[in-house]
GUGUSE-420968 format. One line per 8 residues: number of its first residue (from 1); their letters; for each residue x, y, z of C-alpha. Coordinates in pm, whole numbers. Layout:
! GUGUSE-420968
NUM> a> X Y Z ~ ... $
***
This chain:
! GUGUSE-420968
1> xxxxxxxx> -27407 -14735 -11639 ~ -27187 -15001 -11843 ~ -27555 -15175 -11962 ~ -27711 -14854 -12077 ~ -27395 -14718 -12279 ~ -27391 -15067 -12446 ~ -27785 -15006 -12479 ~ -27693 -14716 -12672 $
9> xxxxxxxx> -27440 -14854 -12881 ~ -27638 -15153 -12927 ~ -27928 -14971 -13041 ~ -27713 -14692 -13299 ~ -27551 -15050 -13436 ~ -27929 -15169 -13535 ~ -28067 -14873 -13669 ~ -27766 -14834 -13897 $
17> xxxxxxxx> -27867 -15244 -14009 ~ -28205 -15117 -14040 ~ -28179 -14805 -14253 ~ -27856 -14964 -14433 ~ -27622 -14640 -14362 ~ -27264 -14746 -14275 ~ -27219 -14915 -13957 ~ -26881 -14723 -13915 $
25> xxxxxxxx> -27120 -14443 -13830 ~ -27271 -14605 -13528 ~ -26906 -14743 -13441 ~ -26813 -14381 -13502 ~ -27108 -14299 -13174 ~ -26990 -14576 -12958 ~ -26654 -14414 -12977 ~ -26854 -14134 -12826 $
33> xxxxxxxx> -27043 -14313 -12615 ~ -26725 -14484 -12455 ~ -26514 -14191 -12424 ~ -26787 -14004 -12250 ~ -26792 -14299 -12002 ~ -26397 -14257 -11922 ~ -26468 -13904 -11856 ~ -26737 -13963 -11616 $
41> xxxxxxxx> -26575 -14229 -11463 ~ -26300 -13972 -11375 ~ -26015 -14000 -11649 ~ -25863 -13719 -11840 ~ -25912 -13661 -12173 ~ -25533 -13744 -12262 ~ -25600 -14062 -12065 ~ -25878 -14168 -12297 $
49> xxxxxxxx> -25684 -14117 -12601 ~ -25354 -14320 -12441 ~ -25634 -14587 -12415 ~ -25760 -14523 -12767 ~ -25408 -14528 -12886 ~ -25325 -14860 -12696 ~ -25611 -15033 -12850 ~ -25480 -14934 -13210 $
57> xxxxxxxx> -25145 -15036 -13089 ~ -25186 -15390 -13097 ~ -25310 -15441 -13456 ~ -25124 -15216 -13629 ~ -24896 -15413 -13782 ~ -25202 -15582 -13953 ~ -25247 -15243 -14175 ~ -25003 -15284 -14418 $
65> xxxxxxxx> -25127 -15641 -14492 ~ -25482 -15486 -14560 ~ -25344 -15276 -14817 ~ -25126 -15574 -14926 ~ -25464 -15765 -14925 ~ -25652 -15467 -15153 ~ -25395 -15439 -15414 ~ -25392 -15846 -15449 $
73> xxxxxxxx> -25685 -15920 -15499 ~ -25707 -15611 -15746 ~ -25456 -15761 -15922 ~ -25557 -16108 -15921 ~ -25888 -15993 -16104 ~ -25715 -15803 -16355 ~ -25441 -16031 -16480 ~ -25699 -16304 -16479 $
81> xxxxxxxx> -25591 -16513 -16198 ~ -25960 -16546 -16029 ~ -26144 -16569 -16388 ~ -25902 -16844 -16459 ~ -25964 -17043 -16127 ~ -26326 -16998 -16173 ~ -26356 -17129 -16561 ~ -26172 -17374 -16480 $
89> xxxxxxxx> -26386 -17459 -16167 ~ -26747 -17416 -16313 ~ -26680 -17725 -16528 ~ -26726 -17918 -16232 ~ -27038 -17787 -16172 ~ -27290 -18092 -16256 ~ -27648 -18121 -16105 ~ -27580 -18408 -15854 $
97> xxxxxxxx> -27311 -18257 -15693 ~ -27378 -17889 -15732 ~ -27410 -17832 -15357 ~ -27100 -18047 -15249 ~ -26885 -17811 -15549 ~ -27020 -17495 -15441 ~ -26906 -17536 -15125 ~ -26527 -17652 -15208 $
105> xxxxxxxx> -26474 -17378 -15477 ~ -26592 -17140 -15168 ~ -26343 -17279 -14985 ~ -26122 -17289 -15217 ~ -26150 -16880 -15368 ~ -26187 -16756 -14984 ~ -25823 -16962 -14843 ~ -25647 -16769 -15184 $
113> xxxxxxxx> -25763 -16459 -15127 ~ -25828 -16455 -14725 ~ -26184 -16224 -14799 ~ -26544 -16350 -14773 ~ -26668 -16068 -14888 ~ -26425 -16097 -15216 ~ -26508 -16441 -15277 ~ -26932 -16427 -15250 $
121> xxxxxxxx> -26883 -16134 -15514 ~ -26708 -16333 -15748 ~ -26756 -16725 -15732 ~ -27029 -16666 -15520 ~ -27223 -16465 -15742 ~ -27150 -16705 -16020 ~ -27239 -17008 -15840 ~ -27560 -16844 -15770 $
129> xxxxxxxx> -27610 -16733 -16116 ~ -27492 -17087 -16238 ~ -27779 -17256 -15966 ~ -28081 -17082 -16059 ~ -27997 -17141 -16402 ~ -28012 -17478 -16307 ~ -28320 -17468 -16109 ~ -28100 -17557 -15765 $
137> xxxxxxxx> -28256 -17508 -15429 ~ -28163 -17146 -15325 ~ -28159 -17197 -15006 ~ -27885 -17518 -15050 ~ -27670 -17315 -15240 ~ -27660 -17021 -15026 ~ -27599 -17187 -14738 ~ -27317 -17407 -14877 $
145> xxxxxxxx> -27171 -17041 -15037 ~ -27195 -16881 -14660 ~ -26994 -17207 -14533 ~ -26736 -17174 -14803 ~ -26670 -16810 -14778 ~ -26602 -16823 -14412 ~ -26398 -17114 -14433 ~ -26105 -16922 -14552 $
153> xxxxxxxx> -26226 -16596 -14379 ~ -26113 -16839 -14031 ~ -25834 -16953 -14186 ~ -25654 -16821 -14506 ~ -25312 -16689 -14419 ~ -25424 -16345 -14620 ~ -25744 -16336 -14426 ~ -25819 -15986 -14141 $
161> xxxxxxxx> -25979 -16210 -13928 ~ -25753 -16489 -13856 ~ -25429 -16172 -13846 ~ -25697 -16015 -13589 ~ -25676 -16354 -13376 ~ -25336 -16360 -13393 ~ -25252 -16046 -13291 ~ -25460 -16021 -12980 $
169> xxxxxxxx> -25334 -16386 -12916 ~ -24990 -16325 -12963 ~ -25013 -16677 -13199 ~ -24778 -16727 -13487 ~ -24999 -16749 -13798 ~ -24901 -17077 -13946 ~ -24904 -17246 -13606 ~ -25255 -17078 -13547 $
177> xxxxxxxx> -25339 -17202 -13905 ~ -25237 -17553 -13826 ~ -25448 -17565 -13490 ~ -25752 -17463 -13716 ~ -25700 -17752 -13976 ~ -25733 -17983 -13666 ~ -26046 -17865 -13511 ~ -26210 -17794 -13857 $
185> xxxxxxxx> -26145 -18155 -14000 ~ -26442 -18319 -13833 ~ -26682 -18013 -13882 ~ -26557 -17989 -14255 ~ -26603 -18370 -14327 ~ -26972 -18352 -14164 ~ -27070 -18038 -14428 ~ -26939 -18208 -14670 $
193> xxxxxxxx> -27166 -18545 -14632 ~ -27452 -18314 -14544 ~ -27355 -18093 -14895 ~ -27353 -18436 -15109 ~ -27706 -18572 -14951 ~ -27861 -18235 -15040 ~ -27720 -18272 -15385 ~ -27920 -18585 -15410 $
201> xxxxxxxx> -28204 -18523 -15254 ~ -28298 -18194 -15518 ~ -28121 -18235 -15820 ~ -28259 -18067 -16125 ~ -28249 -18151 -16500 ~ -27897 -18064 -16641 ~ -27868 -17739 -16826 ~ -27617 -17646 -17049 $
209> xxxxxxxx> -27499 -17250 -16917 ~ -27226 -17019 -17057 ~ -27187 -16829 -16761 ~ -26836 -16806 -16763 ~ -26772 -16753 -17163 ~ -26786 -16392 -17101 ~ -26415 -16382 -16988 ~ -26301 -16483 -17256 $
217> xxxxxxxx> -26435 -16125 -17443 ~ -26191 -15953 -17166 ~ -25918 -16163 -17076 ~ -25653 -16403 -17210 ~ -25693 -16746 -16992 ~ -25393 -16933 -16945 ~ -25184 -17130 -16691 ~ -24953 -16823 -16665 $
225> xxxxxxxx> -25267 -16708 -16539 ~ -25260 -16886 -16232 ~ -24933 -16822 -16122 ~ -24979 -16568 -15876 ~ -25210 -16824 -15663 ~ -24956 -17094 -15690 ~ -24682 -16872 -15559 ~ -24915 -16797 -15237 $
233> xxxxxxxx> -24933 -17182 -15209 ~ -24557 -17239 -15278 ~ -24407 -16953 -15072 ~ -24662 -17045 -14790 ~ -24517 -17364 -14762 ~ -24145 -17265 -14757 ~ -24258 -17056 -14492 ~ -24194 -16727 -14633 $
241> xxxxxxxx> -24324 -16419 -14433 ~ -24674 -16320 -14569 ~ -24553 -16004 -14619 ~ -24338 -16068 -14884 ~ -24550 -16372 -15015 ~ -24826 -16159 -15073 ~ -24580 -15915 -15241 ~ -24408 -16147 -15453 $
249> xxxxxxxx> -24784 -16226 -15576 ~ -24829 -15875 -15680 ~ -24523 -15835 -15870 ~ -24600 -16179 -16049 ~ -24948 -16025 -16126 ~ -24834 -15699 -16259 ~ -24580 -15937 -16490 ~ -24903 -16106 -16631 $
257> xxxxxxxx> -25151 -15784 -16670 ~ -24840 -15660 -16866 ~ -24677 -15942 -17073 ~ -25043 -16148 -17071 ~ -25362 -15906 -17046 ~ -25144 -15648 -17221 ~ -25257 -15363 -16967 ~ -25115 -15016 -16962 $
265> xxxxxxxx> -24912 -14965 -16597 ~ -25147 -14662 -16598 ~ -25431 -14910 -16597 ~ -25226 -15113 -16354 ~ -25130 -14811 -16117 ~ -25510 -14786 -16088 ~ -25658 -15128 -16046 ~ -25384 -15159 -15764 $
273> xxxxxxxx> -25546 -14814 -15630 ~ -25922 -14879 -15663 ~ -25964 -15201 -15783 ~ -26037 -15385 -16110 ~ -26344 -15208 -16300 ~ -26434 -15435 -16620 ~ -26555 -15263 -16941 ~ -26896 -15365 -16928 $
281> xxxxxxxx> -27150 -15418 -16685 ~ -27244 -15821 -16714 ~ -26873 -15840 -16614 ~ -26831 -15577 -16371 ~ -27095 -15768 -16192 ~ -26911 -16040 -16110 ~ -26605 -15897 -16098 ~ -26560 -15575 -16022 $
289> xxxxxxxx> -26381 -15486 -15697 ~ -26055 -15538 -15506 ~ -25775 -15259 -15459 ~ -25621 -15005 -15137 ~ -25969 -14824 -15163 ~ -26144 -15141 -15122 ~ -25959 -15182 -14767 ~ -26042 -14813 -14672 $
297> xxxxxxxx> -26354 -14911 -14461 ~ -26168 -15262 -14328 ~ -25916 -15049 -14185 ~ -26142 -14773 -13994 ~ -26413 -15055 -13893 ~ -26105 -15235 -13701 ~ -25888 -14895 -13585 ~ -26224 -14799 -13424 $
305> xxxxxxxx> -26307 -15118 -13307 ~ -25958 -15125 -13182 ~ -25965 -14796 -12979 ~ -26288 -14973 -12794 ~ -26061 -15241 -12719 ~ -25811 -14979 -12508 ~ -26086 -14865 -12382 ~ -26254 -15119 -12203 $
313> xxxxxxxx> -25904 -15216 -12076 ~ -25815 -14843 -11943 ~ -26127 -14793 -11773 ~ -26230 -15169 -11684 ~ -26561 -15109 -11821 ~ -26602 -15474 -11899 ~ -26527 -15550 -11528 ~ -26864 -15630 -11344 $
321> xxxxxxxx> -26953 -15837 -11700 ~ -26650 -16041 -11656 ~ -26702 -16197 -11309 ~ -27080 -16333 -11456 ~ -26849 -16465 -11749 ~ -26628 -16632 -11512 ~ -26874 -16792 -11305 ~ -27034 -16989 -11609 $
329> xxxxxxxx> -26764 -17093 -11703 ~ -26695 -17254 -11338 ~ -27013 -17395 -11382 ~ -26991 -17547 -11762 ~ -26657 -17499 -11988 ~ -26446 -17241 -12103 ~ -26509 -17305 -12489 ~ -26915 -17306 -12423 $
337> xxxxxxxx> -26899 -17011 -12212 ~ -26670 -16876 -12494 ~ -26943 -16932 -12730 ~ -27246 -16770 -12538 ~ -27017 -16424 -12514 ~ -26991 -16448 -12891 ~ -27380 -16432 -12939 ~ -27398 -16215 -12743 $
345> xxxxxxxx> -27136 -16023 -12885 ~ -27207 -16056 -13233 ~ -27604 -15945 -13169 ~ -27468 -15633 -13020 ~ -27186 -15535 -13242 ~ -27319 -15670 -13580 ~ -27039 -15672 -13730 ~ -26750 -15930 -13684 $
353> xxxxxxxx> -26399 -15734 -13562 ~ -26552 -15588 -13229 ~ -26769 -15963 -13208 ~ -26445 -16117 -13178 ~ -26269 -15862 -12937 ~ -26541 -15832 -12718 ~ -26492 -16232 -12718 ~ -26131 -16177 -12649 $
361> xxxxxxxx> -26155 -15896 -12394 ~ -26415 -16136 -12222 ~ -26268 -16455 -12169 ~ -25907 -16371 -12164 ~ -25853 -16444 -11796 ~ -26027 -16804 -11782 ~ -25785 -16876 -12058 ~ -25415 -16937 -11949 $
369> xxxxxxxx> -25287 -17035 -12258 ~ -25281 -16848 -12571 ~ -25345 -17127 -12798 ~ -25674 -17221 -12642 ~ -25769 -16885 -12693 ~ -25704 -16845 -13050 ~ -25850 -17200 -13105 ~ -26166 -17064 -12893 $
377> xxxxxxxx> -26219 -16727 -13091 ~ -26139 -16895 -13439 ~ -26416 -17170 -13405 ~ -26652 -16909 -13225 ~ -26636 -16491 -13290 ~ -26506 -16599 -13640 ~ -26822 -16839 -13767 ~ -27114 -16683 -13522 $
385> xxxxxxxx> -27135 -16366 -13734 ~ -27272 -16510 -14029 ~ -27491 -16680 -13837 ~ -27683 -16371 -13691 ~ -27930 -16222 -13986 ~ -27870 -15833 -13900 ~ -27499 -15894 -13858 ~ -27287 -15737 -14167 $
393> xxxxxxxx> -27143 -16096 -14217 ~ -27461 -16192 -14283 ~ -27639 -15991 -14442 ~ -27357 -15843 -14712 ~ -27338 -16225 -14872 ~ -27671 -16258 -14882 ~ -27747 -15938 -15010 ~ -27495 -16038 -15318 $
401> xxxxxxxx> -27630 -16317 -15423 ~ -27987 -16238 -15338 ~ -28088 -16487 -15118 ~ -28303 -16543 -14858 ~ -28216 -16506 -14491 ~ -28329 -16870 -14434 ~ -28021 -16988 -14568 ~ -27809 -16979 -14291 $
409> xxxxxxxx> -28043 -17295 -14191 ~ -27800 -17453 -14434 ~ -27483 -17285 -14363 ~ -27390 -17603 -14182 ~ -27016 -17560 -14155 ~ -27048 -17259 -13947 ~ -27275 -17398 -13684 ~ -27064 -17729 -13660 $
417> xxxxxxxx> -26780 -17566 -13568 ~ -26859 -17428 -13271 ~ -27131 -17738 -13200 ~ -26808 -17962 -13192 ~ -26624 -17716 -12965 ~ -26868 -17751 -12757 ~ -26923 -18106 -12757 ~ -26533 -18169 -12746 $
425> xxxxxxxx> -26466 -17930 -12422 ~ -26748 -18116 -12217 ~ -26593 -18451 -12287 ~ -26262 -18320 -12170 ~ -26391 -18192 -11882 ~ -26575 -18519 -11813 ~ -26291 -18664 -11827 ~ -26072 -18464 -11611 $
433> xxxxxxx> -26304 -18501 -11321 ~ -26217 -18838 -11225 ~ -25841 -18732 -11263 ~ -25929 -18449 -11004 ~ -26123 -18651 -10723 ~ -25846 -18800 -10403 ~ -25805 -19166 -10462 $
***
């Protein structure tokens, strides 16, 4: 019964990908679909909802950051903060090392605001824009802007996903963010190399391109500007609670869209609501977004995904799966069996919150240490995602920048990750063997 529900849900998940309608209506069925099991399996209906409610439980201290996260990056557009970062970035943007650049200001845009789908709209877009102006490979530049979103997607200390790990893992987030540094550095120094070569082996005639002029129709650039991302920076590193970092961030940006941009606070009141709309269209286009609305669907997708979560723990749906789980792991390592149920995971859920519970819920019990498992679903249900072409990870950033699916070919940060995992846990085990054997 477990394989033909997920069947089911597997199936709603696809045509939803196929037919582009919101996936939170086929997470909307599988709520169905999962409750109905309970019921048959015997369990009342209060039952199911204590199970729903459970589930919900354990991230729901993660809302308020969401809407934290919204009005930010609402903010952030309209007092100039990201247009700032990115004028000031594009400059760097010369043929031969195009690729290698795209990538870091990625990086860079996705650890400061903690969204992947934030940053491909805005740098992203513009790199894009910037590239075929250029005459750059699309497919290089794609790849390298899928492998910098993500990067701070895994990592940032504003980003859903890496609060998600944390709360299931019961990790602190700096110390989780720390662990990630470690097992990215390798994976990280290998894109990079890979990034450069690529911007060597196709680099087109220079091209003089005023892509980012148009800010300065709509917005007064300054260093003021930048001073709600430096206080993230500074404030993260005196070890202030996110919370009130990413508050303190705000405030400093409602300062500058007041003193600087010289915005009305009704204008303000409604950025922080639904985000920063620009005045005319060329803008808007790379710009437009942010605010609590923005969040709206971020917080559903993850309370439903949530409820599955006290679910599958109520009614030990995921039971029978488990046992095959734990047997390949016997048989290889924790981390590679780790990254075979996040395939698997991510080409049934399509999108990445249930990917990386499913992940969780999965492989929880051959992990006895909470760190491992953080480190496990960070360099696996995190970076997979994007990885799989009908998965919302994927297909959103590509969508944006209008690219074709054949990028993820060069989306080679995302693949090494989990590649080095894997290599890394079979040499430990290798060489715990010998340490095992009687002398």
């Amino acid at each position: 019964m477990e394989f033909v529900v997920f069947g089911l849900f597997a199936c709603s998940l696809l045509l939803c990908v196929a037919f582009n309608q919101s996936i939170l209506l086929a997470l909307a069925f599988g709520y169905m679909l999962f409750f109905m099991y309970g019921l048959k399996k015997g369990h009342a209906v209060h039952e199911m909802l204590r199970f729903s409610w459970q589930g919900i439980r354990q991230i729901k201290g993660m809302l308020f950051i969401f809407i934290l996260i919204g009005m930010m990056t609402g903010i952030w557009r309209a007092a100039g903060t990201i247009p700032m970062i990115i004028d000031v970035a594009t400059g760097f943007l010369v043929p031969a090392i195009f690729i290698i650049v795209v990538f870091l200001l990625n990086c860079l845009v996705s650890v400061l605001t903690g969204t992947a789908f934030g940053t491909v709209a805005t740098i992203g877009v513009i790199c894009m824009t910037i590239g075929n102006v250029m005459g750059e490979n699309p497919l290089f530049v794609a790849g390298a802007i899928l492998s910098g979103i993500y990067f701070g997607d895994r990592c940032s200390p504003m980003s859903t996903s890496a609060l998600l790990v944390c709360e299931l893992t019961h990790m602190k987030l700096f110390e989780h963010i720390r662990q990630m540094i470690k097992t990215a550095a390798i994976p990280f120094a290998l894109t990079s190399v890979i990034y450069i070569v690529l911007g060597f082996i196709h680099t087109p005639e220079a091209k003089t391109t005023h892509v980012t002029a148009i800010f300065a129709d709509s917005f007064v650039l300054n260093g003021y500007t930048l001073i709600p991302a430096a206080l993230i920076f500074v404030l993260l590193l005196l070890k202030i609670k996110i919370k009130q970092t990413m508050l303190i961030s705000i405030l400093s940006g409602i300062i500058i869209c007041v003193v600087v941009q010289k915005m009305s606070f009704t204008d303000i009141a409604a950025t922080l609501w639904s985000g920063y709309i620009a005045d005319n269209l060329q803008l808007g286009a790379m710009l437009d977004g942010g605010g609590i609305l923005s969040m709206v669907n971020v917080i559903a997708i993850i309370c439903l995904s949530s409820s599955y979560f006290g679910i599958f723990n109520g009614t030990n749906m995921l039971e029978s799966i488990q046992h095959s789980v734990e047997a390949l792991a016997h048989k290889t390592t924790n981390f590679f069996t780790g990254t075979i149920v996040a395939i698997i995971a991510v080409m049934i859920s399509c999108n990445q919150t249930l990917a990386v519970m499913l992940t969780y819920q999965l492989n929880k019990d051959i992990y006895h240490d909470d760190k491992k498992t953080a480190s496990m679903l960070a360099d696996t249900a995190i970076v997979i995602p994007p990885l799989v072409p009908w998965s919302i990870a994927c297909a959103v950033p590509l969508a944006a920048v209008d690219a074709p699916v054949a990028s993820i070919l060069f989306a080679c940060y995302l693949y090494l990750l989990p590649l080095a995992g894997i290599i890394r846990s079979f040499y430990m085990k290798k060489r715990a063997i010998p340490a095992l054997k009687p002398l």
